[in-house]
Legacy VTK file of the C-alpha trace (Angstrom):
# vtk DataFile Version 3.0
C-alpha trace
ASCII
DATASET POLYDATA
POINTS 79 float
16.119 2.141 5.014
14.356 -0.968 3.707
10.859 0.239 4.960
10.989 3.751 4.032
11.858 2.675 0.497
8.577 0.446 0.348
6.689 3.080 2.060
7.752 5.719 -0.389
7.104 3.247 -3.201
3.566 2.880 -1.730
3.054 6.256 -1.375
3.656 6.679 -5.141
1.419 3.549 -5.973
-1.132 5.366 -4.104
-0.267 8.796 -5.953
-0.558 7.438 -9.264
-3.880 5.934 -8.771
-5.110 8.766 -7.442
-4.171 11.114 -10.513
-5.479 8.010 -12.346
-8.658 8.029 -10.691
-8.834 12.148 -11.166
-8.372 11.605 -14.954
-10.593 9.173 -15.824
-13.440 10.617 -14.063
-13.169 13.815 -15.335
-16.945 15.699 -15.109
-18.460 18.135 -16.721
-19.070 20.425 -13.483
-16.340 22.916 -13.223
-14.812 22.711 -10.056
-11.735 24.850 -8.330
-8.203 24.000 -8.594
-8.212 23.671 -4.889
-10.860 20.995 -4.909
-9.259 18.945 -7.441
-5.879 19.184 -5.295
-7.629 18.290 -2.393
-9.184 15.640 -3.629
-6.505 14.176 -5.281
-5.020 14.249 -1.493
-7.196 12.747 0.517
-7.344 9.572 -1.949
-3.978 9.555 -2.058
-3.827 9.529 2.115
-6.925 6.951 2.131
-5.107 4.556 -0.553
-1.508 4.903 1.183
-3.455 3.927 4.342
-5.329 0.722 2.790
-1.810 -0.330 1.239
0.309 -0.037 4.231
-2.785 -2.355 6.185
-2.104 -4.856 3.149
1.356 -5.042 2.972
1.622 -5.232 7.008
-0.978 -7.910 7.132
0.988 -9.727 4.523
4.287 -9.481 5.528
3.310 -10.606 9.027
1.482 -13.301 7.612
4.965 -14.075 5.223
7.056 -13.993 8.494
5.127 -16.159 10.294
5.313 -18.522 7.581
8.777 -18.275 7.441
9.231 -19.225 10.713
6.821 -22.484 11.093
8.574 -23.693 8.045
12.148 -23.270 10.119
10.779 -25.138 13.465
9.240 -28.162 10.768
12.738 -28.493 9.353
14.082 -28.501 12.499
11.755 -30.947 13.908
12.472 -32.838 10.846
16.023 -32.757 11.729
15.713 -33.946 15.381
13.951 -37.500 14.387
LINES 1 80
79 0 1 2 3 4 5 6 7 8 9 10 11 12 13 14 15 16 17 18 19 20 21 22 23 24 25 26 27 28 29 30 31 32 33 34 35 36 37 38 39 40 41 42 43 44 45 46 47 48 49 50 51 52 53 54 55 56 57 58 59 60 61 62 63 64 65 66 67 68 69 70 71 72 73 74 75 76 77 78
């Protein structure tokens, strides 16, 4: 439940930026309805992608932390 709540909250991160990104770039060349959609889509997929990569790497990297900081204090314990 934990994951698919960041996930979800991701996935609007990546949303948002997206319509952001649509918004502020807005050009003078008239395009379709469609096109804006799919744009809007595929940045959304490509920025959900690059944010799930970043929060994996740093959660691993947070666990792994985690857990040399547990076998220190236990070493610490021991002498």
């Amino acid at each position: 439940m934990k994951r698919s709540k960041i996930l979800f909250l991701l996935f609007l991160i990546a949303l948002s930026l997206s319509l952001l990104g649509i918004f502020a770039d807005q050009d003078v060349i008239v395009s379709s309805t469609f096109t804006k959609i799919m744009e809007v889509a595929i940045m959304t997929l490509l920025l959900f992608v690059i944010l799930v990569v970043f929060y994996w790497i740093f959660a691993k990297t947070l666990s792994r932390v985690k857990k040399m900081k547990t076998n220190q204090n236990k070493k610490d314990l021991t002498q």
